[in-house]
N, C-alpha and C positions, 0 to 999 in steps of 0.2 A: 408849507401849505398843506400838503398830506398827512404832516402830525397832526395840525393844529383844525381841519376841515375835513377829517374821515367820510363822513356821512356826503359829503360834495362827491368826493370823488368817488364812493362808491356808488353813486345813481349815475355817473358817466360810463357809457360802454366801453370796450377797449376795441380799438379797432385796428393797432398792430401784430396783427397777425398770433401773438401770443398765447391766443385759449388751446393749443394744444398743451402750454403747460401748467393751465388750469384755470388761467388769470380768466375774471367775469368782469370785471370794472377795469379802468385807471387806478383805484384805491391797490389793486393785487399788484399794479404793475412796479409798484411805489415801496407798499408796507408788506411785510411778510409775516409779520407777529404784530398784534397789538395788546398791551396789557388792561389794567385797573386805567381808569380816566382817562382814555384812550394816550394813555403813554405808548410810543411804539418801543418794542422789545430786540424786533430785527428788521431791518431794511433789505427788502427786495431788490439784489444785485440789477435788477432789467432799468429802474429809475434812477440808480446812480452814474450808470455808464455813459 
């Protein structure tokens, strides 16, 4: 869903606790790189755990 829906989850706020490491959405909590056609590049370790 956060490959294929970027733009979703980045207008959802994150409300785990997380903006100390920078994260502004769900979208940060998820993706950590996104390329060309919104390929993601790296996965944010915080949404695979």
């Amino acid at each position: 869903m956060a490959a294929q829906n970027p733009q979703v989850l980045a207008s959802v706020p994150c409300y785990c606790g997380c903006g100390g490491e920078g994260h502004e959405s769900n979208l940060d909590c998820f993706v950590d790189q996104i390329g060309a056609n919104n390929v993601v590049t790296e996965w944010d370790q915080m949404g695979i755990s």
